[in-house]
Backbone and ligand atoms as CSV (ligand in chain L), in Angstrom:
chain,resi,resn,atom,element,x,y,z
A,1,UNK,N,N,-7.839,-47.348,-13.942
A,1,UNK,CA,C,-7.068,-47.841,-12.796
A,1,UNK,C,C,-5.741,-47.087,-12.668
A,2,UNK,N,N,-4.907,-47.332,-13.953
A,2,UNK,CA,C,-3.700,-46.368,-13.970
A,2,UNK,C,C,-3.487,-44.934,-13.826
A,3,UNK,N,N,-4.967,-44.115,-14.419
A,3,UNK,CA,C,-5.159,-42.808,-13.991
A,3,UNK,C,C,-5.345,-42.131,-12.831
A,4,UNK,N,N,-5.876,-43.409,-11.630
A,4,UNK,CA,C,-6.342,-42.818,-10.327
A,4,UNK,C,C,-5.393,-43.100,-9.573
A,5,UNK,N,N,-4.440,-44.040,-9.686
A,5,UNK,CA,C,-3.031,-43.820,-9.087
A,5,UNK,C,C,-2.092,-42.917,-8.882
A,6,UNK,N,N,-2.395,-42.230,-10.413
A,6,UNK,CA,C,-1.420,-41.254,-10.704
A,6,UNK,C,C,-2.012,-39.616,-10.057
A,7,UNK,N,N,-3.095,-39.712,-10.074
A,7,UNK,CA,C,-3.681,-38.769,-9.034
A,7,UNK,C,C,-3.601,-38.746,-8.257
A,8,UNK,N,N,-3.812,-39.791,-7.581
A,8,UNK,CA,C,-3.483,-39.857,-5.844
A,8,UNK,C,C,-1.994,-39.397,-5.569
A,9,UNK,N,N,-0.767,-39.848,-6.366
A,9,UNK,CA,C,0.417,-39.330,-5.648
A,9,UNK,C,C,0.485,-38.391,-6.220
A,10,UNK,N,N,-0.028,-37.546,-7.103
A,10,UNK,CA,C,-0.146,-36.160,-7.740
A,10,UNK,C,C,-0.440,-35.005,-6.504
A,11,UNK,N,N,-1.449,-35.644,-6.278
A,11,UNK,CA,C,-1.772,-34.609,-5.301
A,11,UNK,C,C,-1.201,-34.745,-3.808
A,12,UNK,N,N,-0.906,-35.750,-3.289
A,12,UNK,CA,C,0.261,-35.525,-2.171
A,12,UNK,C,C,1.285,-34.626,-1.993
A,13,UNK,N,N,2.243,-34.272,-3.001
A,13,UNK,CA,C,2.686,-33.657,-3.040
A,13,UNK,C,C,2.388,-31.870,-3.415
A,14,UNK,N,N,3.491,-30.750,-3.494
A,14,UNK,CA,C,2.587,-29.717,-4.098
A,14,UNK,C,C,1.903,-28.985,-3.018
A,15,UNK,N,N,0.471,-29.331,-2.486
A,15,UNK,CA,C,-0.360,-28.915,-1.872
A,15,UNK,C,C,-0.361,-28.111,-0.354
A,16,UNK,N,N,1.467,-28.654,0.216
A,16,UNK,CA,C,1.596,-28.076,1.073
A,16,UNK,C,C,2.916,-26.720,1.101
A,17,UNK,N,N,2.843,-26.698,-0.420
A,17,UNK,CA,C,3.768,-25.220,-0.405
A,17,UNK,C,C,3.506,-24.018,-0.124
A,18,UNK,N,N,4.009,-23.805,1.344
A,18,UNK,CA,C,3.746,-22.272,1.684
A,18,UNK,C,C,3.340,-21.559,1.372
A,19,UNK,N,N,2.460,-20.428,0.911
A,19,UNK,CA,C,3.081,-19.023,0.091
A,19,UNK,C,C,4.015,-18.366,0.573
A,20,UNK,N,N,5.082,-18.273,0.113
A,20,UNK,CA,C,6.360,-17.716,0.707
A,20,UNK,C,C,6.443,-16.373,1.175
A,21,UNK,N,N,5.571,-15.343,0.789
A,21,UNK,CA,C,5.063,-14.536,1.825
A,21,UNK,C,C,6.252,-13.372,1.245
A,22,UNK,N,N,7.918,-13.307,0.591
A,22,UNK,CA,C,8.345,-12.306,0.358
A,22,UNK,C,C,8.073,-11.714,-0.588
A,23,UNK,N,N,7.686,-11.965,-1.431
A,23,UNK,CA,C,7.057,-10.487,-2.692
A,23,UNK,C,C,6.159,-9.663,-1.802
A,24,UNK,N,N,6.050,-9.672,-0.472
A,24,UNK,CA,C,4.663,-8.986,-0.030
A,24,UNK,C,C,5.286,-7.768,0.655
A,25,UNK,N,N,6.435,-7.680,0.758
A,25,UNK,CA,C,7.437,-6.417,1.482
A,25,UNK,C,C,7.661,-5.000,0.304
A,26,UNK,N,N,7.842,-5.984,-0.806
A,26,UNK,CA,C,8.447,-5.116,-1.556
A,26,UNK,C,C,7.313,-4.752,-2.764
A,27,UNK,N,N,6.403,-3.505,-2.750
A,27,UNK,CA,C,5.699,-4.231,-3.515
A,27,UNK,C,C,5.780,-3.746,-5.084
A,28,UNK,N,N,5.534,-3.858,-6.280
A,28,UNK,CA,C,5.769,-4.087,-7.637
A,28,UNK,C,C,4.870,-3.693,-8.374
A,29,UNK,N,N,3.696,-2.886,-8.127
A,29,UNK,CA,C,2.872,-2.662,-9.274
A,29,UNK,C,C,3.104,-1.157,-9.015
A,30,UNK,N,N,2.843,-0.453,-10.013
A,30,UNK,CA,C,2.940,1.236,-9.852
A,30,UNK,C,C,2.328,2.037,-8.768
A,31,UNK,N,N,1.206,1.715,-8.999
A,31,UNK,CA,C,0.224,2.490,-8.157
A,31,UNK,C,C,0.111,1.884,-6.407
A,32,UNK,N,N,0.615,0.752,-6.222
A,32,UNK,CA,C,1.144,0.352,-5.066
A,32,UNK,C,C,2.123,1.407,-4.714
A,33,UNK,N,N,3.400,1.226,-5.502
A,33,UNK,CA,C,4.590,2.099,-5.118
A,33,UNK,C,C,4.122,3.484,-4.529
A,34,UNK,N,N,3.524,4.140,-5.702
A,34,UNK,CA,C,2.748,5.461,-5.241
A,34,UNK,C,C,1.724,5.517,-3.977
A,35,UNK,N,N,1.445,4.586,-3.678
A,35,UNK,CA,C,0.497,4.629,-2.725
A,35,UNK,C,C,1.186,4.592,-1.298
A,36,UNK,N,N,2.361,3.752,-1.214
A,36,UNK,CA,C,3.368,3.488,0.025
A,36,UNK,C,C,3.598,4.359,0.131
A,37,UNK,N,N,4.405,5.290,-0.945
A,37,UNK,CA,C,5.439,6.162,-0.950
A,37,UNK,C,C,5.169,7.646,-1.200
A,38,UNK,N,N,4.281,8.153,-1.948
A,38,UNK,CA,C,4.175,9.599,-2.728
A,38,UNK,C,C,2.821,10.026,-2.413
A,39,UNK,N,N,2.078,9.463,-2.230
A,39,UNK,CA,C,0.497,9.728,-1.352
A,39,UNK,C,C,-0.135,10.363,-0.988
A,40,UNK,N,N,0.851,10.459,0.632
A,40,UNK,CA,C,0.563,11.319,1.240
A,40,UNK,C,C,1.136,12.552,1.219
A,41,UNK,N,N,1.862,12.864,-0.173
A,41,UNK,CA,C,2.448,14.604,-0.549
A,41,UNK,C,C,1.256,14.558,-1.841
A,42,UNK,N,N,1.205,13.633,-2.513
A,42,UNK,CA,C,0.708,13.960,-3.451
A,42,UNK,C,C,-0.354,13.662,-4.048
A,43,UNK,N,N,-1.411,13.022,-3.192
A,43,UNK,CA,C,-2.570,12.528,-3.034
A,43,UNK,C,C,-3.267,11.559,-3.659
A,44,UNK,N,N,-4.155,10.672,-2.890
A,44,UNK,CA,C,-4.559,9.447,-3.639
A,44,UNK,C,C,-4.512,9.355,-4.807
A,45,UNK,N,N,-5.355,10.063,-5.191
A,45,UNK,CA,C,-5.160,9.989,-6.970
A,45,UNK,C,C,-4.400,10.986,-7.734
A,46,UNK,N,N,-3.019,11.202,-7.441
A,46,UNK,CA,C,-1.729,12.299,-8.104
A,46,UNK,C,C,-2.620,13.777,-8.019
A,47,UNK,N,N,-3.922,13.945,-7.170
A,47,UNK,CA,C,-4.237,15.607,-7.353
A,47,UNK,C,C,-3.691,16.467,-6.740
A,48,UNK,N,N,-2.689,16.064,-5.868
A,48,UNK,CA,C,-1.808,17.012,-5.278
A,48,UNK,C,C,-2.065,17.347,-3.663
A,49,UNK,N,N,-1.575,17.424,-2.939
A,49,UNK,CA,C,-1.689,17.696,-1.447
A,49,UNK,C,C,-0.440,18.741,-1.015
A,50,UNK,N,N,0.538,18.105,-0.188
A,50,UNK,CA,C,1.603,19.519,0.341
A,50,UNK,C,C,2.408,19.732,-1.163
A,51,UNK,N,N,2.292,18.153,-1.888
A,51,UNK,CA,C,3.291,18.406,-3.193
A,51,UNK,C,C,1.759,19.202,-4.592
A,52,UNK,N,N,2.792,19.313,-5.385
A,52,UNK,CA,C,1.809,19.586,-7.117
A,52,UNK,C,C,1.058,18.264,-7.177
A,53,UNK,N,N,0.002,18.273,-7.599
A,53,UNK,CA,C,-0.532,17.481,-8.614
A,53,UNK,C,C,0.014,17.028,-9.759
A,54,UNK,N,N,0.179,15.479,-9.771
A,54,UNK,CA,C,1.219,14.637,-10.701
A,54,UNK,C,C,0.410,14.036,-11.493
A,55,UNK,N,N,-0.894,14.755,-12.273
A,55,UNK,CA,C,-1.922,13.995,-12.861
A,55,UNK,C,C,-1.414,14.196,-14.463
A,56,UNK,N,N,-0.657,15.139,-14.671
A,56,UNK,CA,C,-0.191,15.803,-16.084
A,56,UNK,C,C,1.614,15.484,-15.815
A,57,UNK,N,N,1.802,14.919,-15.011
A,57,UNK,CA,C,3.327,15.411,-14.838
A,57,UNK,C,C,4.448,14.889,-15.992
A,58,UNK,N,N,3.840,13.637,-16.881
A,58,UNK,CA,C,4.630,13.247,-18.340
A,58,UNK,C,C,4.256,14.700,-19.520
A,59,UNK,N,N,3.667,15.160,-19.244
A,59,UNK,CA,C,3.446,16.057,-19.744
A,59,UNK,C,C,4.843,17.555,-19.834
A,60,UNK,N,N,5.388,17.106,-18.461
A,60,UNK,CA,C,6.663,18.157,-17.835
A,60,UNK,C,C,7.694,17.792,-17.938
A,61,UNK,N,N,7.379,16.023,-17.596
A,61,UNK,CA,C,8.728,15.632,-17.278
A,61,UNK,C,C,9.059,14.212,-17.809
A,62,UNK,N,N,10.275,13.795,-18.277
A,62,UNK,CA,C,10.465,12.008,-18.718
A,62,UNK,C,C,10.678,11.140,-17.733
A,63,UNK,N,N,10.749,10.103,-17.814
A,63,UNK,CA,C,10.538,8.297,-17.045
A,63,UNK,C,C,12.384,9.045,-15.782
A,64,UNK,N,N,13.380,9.422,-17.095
A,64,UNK,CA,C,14.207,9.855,-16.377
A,64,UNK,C,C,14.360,10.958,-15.323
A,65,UNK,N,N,13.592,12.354,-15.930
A,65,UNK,CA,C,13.738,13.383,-14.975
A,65,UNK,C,C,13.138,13.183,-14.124
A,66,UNK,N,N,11.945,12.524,-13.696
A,66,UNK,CA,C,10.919,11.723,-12.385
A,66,UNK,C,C,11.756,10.669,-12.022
A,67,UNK,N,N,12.762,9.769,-12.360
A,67,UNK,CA,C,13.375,8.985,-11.882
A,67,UNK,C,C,14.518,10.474,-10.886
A,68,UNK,N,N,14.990,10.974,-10.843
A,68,UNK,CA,C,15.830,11.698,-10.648
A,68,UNK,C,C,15.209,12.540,-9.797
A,69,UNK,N,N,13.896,12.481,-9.804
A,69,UNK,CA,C,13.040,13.580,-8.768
A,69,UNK,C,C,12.939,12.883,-7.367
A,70,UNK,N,N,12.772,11.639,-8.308
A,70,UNK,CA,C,12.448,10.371,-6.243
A,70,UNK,C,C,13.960,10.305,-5.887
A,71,UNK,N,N,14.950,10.029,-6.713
A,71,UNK,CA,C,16.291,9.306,-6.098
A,71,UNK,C,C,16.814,10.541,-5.495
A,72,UNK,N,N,17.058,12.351,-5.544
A,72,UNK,CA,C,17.249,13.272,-5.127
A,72,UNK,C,C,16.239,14.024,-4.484
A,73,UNK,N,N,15.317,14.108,-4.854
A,73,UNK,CA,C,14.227,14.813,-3.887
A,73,UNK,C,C,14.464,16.452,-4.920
A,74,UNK,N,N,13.333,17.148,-4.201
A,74,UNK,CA,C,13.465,18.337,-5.316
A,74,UNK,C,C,13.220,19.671,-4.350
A,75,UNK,N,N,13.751,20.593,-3.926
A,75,UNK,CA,C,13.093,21.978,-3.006
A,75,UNK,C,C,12.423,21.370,-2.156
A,76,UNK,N,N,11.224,21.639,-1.881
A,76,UNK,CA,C,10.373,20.677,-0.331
A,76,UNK,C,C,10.320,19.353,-0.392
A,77,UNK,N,N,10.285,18.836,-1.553
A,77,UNK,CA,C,10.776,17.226,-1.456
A,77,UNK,C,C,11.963,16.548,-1.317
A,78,UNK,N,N,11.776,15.639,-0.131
A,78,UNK,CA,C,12.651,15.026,0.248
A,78,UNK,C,C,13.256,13.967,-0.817
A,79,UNK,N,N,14.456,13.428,-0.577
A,79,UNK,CA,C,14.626,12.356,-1.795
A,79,UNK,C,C,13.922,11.177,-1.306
A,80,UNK,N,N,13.650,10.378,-2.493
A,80,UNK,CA,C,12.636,9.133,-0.971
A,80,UNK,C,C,13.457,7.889,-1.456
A,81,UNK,N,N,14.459,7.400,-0.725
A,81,UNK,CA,C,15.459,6.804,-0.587
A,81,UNK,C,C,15.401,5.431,-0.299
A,82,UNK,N,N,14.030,5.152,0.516
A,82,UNK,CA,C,13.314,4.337,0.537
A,82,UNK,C,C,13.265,3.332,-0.750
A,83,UNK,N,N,12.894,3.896,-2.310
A,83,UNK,CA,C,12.294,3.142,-3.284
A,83,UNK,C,C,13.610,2.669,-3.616
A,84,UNK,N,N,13.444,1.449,-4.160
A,84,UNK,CA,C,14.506,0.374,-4.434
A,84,UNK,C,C,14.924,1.374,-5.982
A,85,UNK,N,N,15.669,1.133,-6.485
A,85,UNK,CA,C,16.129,1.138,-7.922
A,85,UNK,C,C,15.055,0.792,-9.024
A,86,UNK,N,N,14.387,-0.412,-8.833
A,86,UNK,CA,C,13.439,-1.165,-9.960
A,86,UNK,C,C,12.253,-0.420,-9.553
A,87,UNK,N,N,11.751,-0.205,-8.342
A,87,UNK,CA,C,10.653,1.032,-7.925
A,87,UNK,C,C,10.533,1.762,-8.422
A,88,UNK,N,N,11.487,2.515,-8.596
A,88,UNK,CA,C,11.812,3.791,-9.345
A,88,UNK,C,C,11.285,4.050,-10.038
A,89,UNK,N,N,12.014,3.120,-11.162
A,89,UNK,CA,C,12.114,2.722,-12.972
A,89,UNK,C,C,10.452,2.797,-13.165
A,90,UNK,N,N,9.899,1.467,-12.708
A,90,UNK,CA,C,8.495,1.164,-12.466
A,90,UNK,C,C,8.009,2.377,-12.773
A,91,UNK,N,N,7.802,3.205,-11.420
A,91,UNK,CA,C,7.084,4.130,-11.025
A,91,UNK,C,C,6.651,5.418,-11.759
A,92,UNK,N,N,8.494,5.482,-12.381
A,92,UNK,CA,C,8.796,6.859,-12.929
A,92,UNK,C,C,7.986,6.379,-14.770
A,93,UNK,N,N,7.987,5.332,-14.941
A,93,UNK,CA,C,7.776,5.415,-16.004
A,93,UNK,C,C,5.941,5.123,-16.322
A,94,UNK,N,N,5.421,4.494,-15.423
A,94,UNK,CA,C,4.132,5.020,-14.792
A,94,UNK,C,C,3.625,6.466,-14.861
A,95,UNK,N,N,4.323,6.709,-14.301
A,95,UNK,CA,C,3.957,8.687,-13.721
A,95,UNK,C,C,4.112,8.938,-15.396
A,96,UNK,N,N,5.098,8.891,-15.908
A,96,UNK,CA,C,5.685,9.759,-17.287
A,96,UNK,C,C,4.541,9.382,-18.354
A,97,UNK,N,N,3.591,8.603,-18.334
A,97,UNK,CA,C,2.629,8.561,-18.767
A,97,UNK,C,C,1.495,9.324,-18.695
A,98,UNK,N,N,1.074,9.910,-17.563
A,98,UNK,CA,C,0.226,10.640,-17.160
A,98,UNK,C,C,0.374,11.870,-17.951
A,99,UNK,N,N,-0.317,12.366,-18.949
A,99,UNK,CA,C,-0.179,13.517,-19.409
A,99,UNK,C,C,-1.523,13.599,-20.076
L,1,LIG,C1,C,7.098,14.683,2.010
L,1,LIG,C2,C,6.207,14.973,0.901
L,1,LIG,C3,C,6.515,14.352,-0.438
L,1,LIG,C4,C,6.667,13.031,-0.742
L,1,LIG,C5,C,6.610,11.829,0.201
L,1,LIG,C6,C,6.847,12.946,-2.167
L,1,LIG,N1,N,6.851,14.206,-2.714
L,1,LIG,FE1,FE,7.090,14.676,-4.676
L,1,LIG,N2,N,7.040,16.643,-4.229
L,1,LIG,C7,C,6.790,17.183,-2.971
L,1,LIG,C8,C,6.860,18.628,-3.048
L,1,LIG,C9,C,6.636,19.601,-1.895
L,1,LIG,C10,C,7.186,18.941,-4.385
L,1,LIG,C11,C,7.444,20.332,-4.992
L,1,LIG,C12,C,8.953,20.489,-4.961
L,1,LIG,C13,C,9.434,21.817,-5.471
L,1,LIG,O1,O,9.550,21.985,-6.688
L,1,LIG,O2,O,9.703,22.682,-4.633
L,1,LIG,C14,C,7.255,17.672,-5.102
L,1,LIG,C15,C,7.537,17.561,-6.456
L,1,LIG,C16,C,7.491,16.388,-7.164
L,1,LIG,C17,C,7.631,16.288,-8.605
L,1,LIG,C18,C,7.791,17.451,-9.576
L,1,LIG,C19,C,6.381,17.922,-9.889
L,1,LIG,C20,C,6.304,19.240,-10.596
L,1,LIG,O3,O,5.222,19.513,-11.180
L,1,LIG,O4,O,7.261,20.008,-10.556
L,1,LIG,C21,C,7.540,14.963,-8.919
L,1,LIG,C22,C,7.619,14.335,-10.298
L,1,LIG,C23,C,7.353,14.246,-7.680
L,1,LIG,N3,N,7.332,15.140,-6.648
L,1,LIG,C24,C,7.222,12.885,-7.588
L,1,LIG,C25,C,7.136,12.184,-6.391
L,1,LIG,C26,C,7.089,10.755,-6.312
L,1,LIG,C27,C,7.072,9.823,-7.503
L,1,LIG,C28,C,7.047,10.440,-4.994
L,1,LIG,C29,C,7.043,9.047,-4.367
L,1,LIG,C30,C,8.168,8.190,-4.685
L,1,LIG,C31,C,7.057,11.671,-4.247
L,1,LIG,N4,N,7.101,12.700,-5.143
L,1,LIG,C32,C,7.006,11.776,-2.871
L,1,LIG,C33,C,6.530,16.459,-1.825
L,1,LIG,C34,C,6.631,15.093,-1.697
């Protein structure tokens, strides 16, 4: 008796919380980032298009010098000014793996 009470106002509440819908702007997993942002220079899967192929690029470069490649841009690359700060970080340290 006491258990099905407590269910009933259990579930009244709760059930009508939004999904708040802002984590969906900004988005947070690596290969997201890369996909918004670096893509279309450097192709779906890092094999390279107008930019190098970024499939080896921890191999060249650290979490920092790829952080420093997006926030300035490099010779034909633009800086991409776009990626937040934590993007970056994310991203660059993503990529710096690839080797
Ligand atoms: C508009 C096209 C374009 C976009 C967008 C772009 N890049 Fe590049 N990227 C290039 C080009 C071109 C180069 C070669 C630059 C040079 O050395 O002259 C390059 C070079 C690089 C390098 C150095 C690679 C090497 O082997 O020397 C890294 C790392 C890199 N890009 C990462 C990124 C990341 C991460 C993003 C997304 C945040 C991104 N790029 C977005 C065009 C682009």
């Amino acid at each position: 008796m006491i258990v099905s009470v407590l269910a009933l106002t259990g579930c009244g509440q709760g059930a009508d919380q939004d999904d708040q819908g802002e984590t969906q702007e900004q988005a947070s997993s690596p290969d997201q980032i890369y996909k918004n942002n670096c893509s279309s220079c450097h192709g779906q899967n890092l094999e390279g298009s107008v930019g190098p192929s970024l499939e080896e690029v921890g191999a060249q470069y650290s979490k920092k010098d790829i952080e420093l490649i997006i926030q300035n841009g490099r010779g034909q690359m633009p800086a991409q000014n776009q990626v937040s700060k934590e993007q970056r970080a994310t991203l660059a340290e993503w990529l710096a793996e690839k080797k």
